[in-house]
C-alpha positions in Angstrom: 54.2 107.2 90.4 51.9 104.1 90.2 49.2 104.0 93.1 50.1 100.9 93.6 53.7 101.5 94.3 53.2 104.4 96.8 54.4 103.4 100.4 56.1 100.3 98.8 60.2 99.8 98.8 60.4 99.7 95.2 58.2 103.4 94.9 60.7 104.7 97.0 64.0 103.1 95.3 63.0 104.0 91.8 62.7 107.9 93.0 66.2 108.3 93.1 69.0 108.3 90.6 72.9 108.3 91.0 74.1 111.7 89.1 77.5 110.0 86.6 79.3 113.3 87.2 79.3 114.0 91.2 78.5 110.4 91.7 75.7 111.7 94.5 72.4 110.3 94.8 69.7 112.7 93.6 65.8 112.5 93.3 64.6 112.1 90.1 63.1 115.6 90.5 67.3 117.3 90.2 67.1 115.5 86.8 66.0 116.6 83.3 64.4 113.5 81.5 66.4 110.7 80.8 69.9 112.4 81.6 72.4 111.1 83.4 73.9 114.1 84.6 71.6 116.3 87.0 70.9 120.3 86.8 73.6 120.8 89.7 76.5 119.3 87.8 74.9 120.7 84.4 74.7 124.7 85.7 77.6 124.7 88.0 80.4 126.8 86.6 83.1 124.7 85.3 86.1 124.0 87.7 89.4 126.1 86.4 92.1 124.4 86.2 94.5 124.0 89.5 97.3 126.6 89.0 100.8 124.5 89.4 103.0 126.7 92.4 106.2 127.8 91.6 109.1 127.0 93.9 112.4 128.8 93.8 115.6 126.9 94.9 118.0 129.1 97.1 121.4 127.2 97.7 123.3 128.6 100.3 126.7 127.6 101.7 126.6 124.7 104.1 126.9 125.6 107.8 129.6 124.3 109.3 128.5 121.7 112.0 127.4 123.0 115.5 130.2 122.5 118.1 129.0 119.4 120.3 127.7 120.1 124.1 129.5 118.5 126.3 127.1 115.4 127.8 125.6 115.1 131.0 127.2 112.8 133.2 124.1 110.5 133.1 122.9 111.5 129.2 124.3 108.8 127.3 123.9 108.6 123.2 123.5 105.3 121.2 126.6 103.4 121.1 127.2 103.0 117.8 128.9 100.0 116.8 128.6 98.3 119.9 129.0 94.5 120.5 126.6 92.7 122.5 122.9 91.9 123.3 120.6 93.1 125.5 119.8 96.3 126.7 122.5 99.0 127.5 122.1 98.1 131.6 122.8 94.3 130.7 126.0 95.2 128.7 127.3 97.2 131.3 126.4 94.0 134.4 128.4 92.5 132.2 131.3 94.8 131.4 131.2 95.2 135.1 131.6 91.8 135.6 134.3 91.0 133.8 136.2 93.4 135.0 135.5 92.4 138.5 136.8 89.1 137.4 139.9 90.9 135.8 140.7 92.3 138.6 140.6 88.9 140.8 142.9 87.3 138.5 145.5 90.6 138.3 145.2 91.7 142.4 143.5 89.2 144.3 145.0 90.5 147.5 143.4 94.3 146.7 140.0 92.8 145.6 139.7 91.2 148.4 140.2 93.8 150.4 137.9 95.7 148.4 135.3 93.0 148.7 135.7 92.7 152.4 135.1 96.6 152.6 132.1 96.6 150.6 130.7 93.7 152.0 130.7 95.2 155.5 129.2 98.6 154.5 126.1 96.5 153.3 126.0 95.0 156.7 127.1 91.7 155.0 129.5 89.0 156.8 132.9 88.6 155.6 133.3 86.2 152.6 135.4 83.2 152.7 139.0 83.6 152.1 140.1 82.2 148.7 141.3 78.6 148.7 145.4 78.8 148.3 146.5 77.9 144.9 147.9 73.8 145.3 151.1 74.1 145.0 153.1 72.8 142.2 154.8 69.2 143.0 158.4 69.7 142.7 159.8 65.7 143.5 
């Protein structure tokens, strides 16, 4: 090395060379002359080749399919093919709901009922009786 160039940047870069086979940076010291290569990668034993593993194939017979568990009252499965938007809990307001309104139209005299019933179990006052239906004008 130059006297000059000790303690300087470039005395310190140009000590050091990038080996082209491990791709590592090396001191010029784990060189031989000009090669590219250093003695590491030169004397190392060369690498044997990867052996390729063997697979065997065994085909068996295919199992017939478990018998399904029964499902827990509240375990439900994804509905597959369902109609609708929303979350499951949103569908089923709304299922709900237009069954309640179902049933108004079919047995108004039971819903109501039911309705009164329920109402007064949540400590609720009595809803208004429906309006009569006008009836029809028969001049």
């Amino acid at each position: 090395m130059d006297p000059q160039d000790e303690g300087t940047t470039r005395g310190l870069v140009s000590a050091w060379r990038k080996c082209d086979t491990c791709r590592k940076v090396r001191a010029i010291d784990d060189f031989d002359g000009g090669t590219a290569t250093c003695r590491l990668c030169l004397t190392a034993p060369a690498p044997s080749p990867r052996k390729r593993s063997t697979t065997t194939v065994i085909r068996t017979a295919p199992r017939p399919p478990a018998a399904p568990s029964p499902a827990a009252p509240g375990d439900r499965g994804p509905r597959l093919g369902s109609v609708g938007r929303g979350d499951l809990e949103a569908r089923e307001r709304r299922a709900r709901r237009a069954a309640a309104e179902a049933l108004v139209e079919l047995h108004p005299e039971e819903f109501g009922l039911l309705l009164r019933d329920a109402r007064a179990a949540e400590g609720l006052r009595p809803s208004a009786p429906p309006a009569p239906a006008p009836a029809p004008d028969g001049d």
